[in-house]
DSSP file (Angstrom, degrees, kcal/mol; ACC not computed):
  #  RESIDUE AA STRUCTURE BP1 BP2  ACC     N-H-->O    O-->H-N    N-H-->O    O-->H-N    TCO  KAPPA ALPHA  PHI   PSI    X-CA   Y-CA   Z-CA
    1    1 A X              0   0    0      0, 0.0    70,-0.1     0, 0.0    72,-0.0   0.000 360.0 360.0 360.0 -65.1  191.3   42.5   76.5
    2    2 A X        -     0   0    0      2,-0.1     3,-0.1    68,-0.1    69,-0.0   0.687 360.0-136.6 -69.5 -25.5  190.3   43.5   80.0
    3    3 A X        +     0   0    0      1,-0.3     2,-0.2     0, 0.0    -1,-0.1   0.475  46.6 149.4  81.3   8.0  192.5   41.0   82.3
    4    4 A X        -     0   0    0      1,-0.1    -1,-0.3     0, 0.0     2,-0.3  -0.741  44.7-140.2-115.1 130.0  190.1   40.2   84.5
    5    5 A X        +     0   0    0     -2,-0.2     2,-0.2    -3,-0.1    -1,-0.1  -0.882  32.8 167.0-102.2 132.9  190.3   37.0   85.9
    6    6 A X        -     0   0    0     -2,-0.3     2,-1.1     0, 0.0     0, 0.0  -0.632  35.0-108.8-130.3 169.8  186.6   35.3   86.3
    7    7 A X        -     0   0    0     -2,-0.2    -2,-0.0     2,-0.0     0, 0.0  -0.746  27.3-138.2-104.8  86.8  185.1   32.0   87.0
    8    8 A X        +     0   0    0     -2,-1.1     2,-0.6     1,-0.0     0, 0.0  -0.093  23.9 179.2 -25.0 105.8  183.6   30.3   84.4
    9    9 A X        -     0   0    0      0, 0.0     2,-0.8     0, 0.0    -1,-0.0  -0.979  19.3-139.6-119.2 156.9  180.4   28.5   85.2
   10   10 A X        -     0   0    0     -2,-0.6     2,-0.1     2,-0.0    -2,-0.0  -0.760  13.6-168.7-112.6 119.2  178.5   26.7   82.9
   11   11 A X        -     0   0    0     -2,-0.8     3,-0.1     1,-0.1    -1,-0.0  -0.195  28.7-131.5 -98.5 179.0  175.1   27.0   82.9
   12   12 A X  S    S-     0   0    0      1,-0.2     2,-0.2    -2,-0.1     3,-0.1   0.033  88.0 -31.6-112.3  19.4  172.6   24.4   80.6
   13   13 A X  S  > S-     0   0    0      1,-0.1     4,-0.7     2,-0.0    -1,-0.2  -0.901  72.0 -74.4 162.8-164.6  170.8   27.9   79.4
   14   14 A X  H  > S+     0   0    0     -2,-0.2     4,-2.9     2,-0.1    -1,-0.1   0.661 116.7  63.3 -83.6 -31.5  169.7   31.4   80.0
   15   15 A X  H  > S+     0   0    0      2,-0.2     4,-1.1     3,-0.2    -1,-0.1   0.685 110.5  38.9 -78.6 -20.1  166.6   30.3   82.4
   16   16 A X  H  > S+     0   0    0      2,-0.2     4,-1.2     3,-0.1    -1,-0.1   0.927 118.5  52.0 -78.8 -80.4  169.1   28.7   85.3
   17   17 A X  H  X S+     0   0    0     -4,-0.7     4,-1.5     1,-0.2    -2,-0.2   0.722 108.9  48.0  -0.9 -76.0  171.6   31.5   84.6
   18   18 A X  H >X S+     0   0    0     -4,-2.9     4,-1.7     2,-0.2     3,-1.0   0.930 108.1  53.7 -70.2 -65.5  169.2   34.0   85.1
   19   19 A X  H 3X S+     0   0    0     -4,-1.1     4,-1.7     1,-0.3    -1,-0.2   0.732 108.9  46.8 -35.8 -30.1  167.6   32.7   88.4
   20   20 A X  H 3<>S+     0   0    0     -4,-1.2     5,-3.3     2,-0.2    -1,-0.3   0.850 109.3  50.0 -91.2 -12.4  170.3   32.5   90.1
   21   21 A X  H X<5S+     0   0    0     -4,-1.5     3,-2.2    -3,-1.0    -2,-0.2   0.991 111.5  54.0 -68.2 -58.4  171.8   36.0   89.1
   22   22 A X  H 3<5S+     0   0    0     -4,-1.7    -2,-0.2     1,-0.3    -3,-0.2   0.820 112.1  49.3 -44.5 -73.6  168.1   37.3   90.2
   23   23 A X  T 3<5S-     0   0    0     -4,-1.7    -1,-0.3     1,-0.1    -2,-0.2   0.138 114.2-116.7 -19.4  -3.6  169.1   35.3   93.5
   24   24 A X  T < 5S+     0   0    0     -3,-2.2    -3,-0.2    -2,-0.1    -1,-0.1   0.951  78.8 131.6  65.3  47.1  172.4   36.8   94.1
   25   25 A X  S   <S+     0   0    0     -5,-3.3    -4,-0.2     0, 0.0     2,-0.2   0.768  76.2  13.1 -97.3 -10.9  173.6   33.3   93.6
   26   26 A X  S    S-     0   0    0     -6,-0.2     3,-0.1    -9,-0.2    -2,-0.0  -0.553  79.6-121.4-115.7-166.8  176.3   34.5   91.0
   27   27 A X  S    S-     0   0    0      1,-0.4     2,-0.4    -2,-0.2    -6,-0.0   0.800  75.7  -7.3-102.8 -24.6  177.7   38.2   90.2
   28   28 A X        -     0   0    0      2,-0.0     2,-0.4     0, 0.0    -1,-0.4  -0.976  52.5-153.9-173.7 161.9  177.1   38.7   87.0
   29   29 A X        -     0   0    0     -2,-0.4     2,-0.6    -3,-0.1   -11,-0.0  -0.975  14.1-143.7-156.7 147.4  176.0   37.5   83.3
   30   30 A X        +     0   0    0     -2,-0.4     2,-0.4     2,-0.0    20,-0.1  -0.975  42.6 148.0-121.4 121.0  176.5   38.2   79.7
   31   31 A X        -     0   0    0     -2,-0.6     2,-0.5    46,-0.0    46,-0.1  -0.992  50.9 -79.8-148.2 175.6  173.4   37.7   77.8
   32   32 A X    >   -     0   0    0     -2,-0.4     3,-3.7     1,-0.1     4,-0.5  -0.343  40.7-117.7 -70.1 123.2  171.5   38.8   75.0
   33   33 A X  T 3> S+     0   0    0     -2,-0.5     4,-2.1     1,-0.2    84,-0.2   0.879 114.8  56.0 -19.5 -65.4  169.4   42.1   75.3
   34   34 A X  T 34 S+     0   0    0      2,-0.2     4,-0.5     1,-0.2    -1,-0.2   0.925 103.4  61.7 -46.4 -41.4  166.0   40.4   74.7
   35   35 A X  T X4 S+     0   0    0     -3,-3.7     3,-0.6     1,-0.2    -1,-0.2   0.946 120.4  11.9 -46.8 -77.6  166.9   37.9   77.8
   36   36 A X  T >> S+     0   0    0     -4,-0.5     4,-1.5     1,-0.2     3,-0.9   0.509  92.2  99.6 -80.5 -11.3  167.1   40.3   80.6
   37   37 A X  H 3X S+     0   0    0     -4,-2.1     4,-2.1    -5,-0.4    -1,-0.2   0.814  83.2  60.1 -59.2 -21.3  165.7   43.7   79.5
   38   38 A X  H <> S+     0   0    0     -3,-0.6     4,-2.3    -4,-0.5    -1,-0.2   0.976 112.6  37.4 -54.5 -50.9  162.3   42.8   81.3
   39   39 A X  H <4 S+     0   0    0     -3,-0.9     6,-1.5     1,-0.2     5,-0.5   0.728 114.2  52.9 -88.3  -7.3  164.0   42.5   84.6
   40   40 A X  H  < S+     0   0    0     -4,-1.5     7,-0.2     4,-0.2    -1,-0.2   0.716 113.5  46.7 -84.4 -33.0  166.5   45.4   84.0
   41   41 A X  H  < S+     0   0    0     -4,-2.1    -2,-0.2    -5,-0.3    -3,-0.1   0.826 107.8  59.7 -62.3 -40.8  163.4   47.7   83.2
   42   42 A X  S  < S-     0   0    0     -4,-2.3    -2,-0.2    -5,-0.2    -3,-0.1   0.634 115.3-119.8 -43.1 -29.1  161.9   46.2   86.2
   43   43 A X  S    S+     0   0    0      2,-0.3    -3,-0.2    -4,-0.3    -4,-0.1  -0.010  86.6 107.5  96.3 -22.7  164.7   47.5   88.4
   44   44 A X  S    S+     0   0    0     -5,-0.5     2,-0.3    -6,-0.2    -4,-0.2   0.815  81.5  40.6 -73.7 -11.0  165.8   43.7   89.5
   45   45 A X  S    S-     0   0    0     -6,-1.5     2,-0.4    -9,-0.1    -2,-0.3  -0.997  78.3-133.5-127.3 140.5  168.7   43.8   87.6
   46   46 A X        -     0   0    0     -2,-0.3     2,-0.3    -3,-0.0    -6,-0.1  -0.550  20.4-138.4 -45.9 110.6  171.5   46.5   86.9
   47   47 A X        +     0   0    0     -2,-0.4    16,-0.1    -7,-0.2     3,-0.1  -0.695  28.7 172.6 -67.3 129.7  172.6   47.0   83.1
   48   48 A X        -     0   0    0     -2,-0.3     2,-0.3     1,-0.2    15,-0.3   0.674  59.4 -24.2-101.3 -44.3  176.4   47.4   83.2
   49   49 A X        -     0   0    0     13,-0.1    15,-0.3    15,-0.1     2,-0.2  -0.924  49.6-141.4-166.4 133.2  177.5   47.4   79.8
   50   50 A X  B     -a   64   0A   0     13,-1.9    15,-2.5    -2,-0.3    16,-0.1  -0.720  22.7-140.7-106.9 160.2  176.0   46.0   76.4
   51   51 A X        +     0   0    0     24,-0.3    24,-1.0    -2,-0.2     2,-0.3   0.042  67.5 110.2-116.5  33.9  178.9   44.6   74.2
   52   52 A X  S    S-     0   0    0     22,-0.2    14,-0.3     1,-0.1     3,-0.1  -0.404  85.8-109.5 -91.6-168.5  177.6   45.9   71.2
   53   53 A X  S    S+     0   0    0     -2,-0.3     2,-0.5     1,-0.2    -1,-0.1   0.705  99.7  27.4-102.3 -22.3  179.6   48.8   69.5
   54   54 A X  S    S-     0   0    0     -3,-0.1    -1,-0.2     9,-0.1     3,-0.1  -0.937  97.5 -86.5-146.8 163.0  176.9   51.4   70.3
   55   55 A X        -     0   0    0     -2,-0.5     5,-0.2    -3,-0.1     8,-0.1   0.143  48.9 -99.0 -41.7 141.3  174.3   51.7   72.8
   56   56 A X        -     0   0    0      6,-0.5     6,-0.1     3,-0.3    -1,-0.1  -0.068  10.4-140.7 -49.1 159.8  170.8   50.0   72.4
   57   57 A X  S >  S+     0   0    0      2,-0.1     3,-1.7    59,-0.1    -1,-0.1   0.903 103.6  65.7 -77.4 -57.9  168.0   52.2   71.2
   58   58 A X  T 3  S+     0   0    0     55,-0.4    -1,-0.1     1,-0.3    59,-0.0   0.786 124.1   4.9 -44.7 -44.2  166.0   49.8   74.0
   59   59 A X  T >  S+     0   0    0      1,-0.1     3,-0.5    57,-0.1    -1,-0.3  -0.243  70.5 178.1-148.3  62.5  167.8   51.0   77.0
   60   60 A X  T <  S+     0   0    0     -3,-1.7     2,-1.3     1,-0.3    -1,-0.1   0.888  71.6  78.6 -33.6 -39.2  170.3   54.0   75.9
   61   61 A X  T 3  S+     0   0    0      1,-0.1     2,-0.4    -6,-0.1    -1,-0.3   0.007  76.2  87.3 -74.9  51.2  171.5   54.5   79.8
   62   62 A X  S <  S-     0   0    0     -2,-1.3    -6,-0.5    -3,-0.5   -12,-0.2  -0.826  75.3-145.3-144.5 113.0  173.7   51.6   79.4
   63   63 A X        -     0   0    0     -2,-0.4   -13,-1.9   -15,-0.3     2,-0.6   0.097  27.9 -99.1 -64.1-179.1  177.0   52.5   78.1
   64   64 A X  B >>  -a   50   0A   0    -15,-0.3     3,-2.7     1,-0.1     4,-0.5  -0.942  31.6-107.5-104.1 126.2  178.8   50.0   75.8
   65   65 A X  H >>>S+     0   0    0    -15,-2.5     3,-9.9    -2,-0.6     4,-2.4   0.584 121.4  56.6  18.3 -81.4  181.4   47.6   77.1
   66   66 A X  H 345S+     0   0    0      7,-0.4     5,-0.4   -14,-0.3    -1,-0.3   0.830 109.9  44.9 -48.2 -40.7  183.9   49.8   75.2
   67   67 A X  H <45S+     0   0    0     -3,-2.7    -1,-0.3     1,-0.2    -2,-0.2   0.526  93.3  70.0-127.1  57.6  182.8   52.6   77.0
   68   68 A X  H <<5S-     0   0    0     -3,-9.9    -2,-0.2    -4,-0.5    -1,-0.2   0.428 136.0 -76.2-106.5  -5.4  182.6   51.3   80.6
   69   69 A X  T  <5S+     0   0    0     -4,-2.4    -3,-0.2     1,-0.0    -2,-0.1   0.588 111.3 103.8 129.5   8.9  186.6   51.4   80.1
   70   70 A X    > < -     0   0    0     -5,-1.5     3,-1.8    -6,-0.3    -4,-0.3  -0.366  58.9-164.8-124.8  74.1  187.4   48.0   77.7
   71   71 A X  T 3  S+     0   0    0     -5,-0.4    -6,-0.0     1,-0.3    -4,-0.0   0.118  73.3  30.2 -33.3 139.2  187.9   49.9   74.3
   72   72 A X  T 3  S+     0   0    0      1,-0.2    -1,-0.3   -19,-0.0    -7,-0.1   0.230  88.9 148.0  87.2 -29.9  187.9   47.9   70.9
   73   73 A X    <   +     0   0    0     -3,-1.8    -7,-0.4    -9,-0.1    -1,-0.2  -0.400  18.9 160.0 -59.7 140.1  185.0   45.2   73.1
   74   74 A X        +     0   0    0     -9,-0.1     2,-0.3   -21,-0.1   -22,-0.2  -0.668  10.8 129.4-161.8  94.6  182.4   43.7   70.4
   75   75 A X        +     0   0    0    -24,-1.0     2,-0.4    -2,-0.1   -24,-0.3  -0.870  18.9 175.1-163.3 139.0  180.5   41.2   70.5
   76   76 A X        -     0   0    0     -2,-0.3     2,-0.4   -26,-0.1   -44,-0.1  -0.945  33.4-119.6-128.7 142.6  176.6   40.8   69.8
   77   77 A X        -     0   0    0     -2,-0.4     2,-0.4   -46,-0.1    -2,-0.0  -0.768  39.0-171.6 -75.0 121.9  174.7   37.6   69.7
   78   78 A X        -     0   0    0     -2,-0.4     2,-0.5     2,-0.0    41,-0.0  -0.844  19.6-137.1-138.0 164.3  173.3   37.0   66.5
   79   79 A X        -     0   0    0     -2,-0.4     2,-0.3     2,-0.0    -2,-0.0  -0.882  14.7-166.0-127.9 128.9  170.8   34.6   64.7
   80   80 A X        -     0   0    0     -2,-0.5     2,-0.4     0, 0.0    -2,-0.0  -0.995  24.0-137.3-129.2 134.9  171.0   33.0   61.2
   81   81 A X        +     0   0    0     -2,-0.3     2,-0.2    15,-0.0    18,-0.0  -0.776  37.2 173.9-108.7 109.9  168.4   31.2   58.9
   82   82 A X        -     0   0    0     -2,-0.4     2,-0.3     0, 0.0     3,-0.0  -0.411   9.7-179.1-106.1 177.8  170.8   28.0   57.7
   83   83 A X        -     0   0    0     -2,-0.2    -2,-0.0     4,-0.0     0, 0.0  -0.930  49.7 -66.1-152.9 158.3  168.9   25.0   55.4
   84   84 A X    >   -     0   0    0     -2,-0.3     3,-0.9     1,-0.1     0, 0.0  -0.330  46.2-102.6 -63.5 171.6  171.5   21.9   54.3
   85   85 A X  T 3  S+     0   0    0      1,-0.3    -1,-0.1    -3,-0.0     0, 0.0   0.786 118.2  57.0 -66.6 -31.6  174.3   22.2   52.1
   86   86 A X  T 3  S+     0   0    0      2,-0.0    -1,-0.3     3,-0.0     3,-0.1   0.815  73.9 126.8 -82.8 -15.8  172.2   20.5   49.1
   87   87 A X  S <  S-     0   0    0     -3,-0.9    -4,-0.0     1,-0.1     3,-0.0   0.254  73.0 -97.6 -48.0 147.8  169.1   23.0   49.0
   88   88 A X     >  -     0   0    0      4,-0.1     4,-1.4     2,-0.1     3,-0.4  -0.214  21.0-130.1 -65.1 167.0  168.5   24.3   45.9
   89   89 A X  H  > S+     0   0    0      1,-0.3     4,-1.5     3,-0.2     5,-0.3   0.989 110.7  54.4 -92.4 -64.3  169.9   27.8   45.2
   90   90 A X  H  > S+     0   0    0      2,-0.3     4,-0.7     1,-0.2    -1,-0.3   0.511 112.2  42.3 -33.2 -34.8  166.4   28.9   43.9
   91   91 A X  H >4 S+     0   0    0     -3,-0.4     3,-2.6     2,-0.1    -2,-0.2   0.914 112.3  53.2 -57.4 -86.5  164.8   27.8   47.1
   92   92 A X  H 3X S+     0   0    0     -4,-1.4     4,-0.5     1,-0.3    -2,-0.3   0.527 112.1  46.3 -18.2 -86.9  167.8   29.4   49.2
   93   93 A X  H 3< S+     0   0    0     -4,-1.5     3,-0.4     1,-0.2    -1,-0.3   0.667 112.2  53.5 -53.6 -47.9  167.1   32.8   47.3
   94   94 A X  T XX S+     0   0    0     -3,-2.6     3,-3.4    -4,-0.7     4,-1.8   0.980 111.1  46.3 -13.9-100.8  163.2   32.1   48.0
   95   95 A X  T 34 S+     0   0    0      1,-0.2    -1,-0.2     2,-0.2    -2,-0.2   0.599 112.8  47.2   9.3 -80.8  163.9   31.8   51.6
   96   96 A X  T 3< S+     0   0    0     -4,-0.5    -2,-0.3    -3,-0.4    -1,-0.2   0.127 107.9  54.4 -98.5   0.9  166.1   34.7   51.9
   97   97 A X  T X> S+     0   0    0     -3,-3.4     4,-2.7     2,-0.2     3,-2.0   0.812 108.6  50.3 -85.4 -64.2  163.7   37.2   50.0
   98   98 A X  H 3X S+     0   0    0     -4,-1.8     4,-0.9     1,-0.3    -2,-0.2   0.580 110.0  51.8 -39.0 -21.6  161.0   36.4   52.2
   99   99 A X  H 3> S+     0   0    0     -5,-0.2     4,-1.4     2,-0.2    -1,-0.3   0.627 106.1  50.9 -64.5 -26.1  163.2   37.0   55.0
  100  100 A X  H <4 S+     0   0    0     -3,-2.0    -2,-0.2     2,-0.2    -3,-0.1   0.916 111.9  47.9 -62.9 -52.4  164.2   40.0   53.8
  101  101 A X  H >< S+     0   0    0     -4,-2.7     3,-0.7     2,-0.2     4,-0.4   0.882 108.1  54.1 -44.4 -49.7  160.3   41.1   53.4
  102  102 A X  H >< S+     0   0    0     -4,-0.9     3,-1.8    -5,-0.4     7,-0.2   0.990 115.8  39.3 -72.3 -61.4  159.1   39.9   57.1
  103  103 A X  T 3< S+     0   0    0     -4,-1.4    -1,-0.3     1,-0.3    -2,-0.2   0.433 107.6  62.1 -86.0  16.8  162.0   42.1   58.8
  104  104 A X  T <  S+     0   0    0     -3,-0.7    -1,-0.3    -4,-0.1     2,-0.3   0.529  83.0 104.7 -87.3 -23.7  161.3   45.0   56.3
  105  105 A X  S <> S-     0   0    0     -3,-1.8     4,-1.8    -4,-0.4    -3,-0.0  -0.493  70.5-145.5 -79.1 128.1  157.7   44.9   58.0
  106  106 A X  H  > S+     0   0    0     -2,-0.3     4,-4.0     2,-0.2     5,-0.5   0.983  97.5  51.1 -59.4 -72.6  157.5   48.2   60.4
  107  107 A X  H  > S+     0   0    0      2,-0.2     4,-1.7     3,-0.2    -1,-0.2   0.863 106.9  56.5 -47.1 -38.7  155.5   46.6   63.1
  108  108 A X  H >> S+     0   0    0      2,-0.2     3,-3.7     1,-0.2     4,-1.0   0.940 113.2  41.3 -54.4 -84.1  158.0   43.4   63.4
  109  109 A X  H 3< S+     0   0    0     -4,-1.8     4,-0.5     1,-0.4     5,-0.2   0.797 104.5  57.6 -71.7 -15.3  160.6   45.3   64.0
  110  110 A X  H >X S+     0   0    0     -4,-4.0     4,-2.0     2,-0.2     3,-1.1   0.927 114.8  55.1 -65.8 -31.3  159.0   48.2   66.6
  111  111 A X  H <X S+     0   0    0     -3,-3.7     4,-1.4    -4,-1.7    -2,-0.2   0.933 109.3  36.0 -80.1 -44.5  158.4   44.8   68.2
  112  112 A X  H 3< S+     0   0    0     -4,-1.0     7,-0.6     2,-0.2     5,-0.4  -0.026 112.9  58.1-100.4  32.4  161.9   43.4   68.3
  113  113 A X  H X4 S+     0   0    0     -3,-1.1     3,-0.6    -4,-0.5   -55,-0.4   0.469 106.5  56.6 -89.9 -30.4  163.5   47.0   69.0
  114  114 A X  H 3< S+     0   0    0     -4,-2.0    -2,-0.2    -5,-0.2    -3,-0.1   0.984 110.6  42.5 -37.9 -77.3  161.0   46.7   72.1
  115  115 A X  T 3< S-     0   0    0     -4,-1.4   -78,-0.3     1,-0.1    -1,-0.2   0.441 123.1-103.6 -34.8 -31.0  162.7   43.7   73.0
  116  116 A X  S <  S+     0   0    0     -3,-0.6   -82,-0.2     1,-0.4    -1,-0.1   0.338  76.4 123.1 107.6 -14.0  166.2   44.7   72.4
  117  117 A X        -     0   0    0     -5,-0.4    -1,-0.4   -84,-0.2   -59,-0.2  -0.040  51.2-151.1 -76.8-167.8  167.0   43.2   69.4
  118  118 A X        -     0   0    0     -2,-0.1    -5,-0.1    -3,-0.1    -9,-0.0  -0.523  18.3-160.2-158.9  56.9  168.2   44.8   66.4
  119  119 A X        +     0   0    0     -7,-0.6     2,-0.2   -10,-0.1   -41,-0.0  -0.066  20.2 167.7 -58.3 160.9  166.9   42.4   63.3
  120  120 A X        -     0   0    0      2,-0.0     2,-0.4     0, 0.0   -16,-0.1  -0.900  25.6-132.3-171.5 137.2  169.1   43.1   59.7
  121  121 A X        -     0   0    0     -2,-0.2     2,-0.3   -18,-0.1   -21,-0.1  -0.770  22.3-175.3-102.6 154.6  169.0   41.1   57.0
  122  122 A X        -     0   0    0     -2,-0.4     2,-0.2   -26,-0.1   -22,-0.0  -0.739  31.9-101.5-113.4 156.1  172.0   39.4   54.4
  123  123 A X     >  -     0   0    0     -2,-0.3     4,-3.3   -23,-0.0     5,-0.0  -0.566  41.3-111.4 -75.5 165.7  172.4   37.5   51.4
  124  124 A X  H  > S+     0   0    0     -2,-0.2     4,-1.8     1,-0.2     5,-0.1   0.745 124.0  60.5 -81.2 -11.1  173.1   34.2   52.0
  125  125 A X  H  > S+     0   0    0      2,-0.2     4,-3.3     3,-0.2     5,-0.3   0.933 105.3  49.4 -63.5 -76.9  176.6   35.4   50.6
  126  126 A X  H  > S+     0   0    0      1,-0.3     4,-2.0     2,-0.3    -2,-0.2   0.850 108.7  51.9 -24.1 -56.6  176.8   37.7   53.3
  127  127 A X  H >X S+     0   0    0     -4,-3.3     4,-1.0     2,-0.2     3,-0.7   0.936 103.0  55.0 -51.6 -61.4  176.1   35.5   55.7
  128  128 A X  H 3X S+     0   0    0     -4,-1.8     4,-1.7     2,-0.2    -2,-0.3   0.795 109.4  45.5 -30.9 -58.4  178.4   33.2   54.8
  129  129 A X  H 3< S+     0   0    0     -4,-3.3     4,-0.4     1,-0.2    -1,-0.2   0.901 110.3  57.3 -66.8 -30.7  181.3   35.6   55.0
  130  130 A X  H XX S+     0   0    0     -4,-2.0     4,-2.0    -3,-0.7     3,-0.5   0.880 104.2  51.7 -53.3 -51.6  180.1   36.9   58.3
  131  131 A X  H 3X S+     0   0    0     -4,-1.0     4,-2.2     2,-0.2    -2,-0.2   0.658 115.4  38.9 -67.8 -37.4  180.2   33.5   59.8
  132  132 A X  H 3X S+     0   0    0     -4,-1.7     4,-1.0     2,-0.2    -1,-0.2   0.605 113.7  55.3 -90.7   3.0  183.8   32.7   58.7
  133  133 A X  H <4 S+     0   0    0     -3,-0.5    -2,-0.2    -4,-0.4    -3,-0.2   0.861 110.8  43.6 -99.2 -55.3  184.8   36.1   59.5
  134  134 A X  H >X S+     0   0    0     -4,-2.0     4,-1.6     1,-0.2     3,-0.7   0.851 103.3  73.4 -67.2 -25.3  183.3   35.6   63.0
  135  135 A X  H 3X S+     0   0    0     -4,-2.2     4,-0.5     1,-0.2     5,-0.2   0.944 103.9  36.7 -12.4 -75.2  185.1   32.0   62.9
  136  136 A X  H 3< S+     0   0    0     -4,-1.0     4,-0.3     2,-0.2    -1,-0.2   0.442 103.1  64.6-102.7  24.3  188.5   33.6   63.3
  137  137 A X  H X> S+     0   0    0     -3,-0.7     3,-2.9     1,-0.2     4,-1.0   0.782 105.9  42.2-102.9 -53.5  188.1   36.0   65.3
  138  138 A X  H 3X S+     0   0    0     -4,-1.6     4,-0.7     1,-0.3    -2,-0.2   0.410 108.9  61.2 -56.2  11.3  187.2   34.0   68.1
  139  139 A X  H 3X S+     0   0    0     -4,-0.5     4,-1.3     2,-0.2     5,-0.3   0.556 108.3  43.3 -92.0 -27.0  189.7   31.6   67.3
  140  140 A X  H <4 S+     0   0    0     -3,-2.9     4,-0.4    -4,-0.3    -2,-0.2   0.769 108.2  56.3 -97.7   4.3  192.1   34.1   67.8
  141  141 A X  H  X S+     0   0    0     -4,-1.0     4,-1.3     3,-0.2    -1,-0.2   0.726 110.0  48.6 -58.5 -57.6  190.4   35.4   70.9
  142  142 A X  H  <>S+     0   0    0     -4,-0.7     5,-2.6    -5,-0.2    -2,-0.2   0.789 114.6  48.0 -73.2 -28.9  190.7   31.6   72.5
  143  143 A X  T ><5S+     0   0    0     -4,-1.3     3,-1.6     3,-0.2    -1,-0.2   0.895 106.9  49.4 -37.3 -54.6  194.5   31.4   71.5
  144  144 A X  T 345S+     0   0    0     -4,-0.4    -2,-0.2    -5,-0.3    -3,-0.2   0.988 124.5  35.5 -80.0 -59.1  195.5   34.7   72.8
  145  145 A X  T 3<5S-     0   0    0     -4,-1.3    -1,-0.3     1,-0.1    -2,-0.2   0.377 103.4-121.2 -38.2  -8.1  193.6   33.5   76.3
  146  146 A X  T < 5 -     0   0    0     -3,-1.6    -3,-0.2     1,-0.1     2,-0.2   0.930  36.9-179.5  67.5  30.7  194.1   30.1   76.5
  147  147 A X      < -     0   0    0     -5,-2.6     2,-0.2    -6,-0.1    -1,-0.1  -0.628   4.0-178.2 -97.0 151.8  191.2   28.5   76.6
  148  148 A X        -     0   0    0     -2,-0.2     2,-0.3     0, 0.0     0, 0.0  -0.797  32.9-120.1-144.9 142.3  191.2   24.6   76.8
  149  149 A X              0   0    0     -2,-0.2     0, 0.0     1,-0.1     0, 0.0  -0.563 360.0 360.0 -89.2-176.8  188.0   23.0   76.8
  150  150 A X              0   0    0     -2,-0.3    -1,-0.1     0, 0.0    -3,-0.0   0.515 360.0 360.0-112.1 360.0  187.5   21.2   79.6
């Protein structure tokens, strides 16, 4: 989308990552809002661009990818409550009403809008289509780049 050629390094988490960016041993990071907004409130790091499709509630002065000049950019990190394939559908609904209830709950979520997240709930239907939906798009995103694993 953008053209810009970068050097992949590959870190074993966020906590590595993150020290050395706080150390000016690399330039730059993509991570999830929750990671770094402590140190970006702090002042030790610069917000450039969040890649969601509109600005955070958490930190509004940071335009979105799309509009720091790479139009069409999307992509949010996101979290899904999976069980195995055999659980009963009657649990699995269980589950997924009670999930619905906890993030329904005011105070949870002032807490993770603090943070930077942005909690929503699915059906497990929902989910499921989301997940295959995000499937190909990043397969056609590693095509159209070239990415080999190494």
């Amino acid at each position: 989308m953008a053209e810009i050629d970068m050097v992949h390094i590959p870190y074993k988490g966020t906590a590595p990552a993150l020290t050395d960016l706080l150390a000016g041993q690399v330039s730059l990071m993509f991570n999830s809002m929750p990671s770094v907004l402590p140190q970006v409130k702090s002042g030790k790091l610069k917000g450039i661009a969040v890649g969601s499709a509109k600005r955070s509630p958490a930190a509004p002065e940071i335009p979105t990818v799309s509009e720091a000049g790479v139009p069409g950019f999307e992509y949010v990190t996101w979290y899904g409550l999976f069980a195995p394939a055999a659980t009963p559908r009657d649990i699995v609904a269980r589950l997924n009403t009670e999930v619905v209830r906890i993030l329904a709950d005011p105070e949870l979520a002032q807490r993770f809008s603090s943070q930077g997240a942005e909690p929503s709930s699915t059906t497990p239907e929902q989910l499921a289509k989301f997940q295959r939906d995000e499937h190909e798009r990043w397969k056609r995103v590693i095509q159209s780049a070239g990415i080999k694993l190494e």
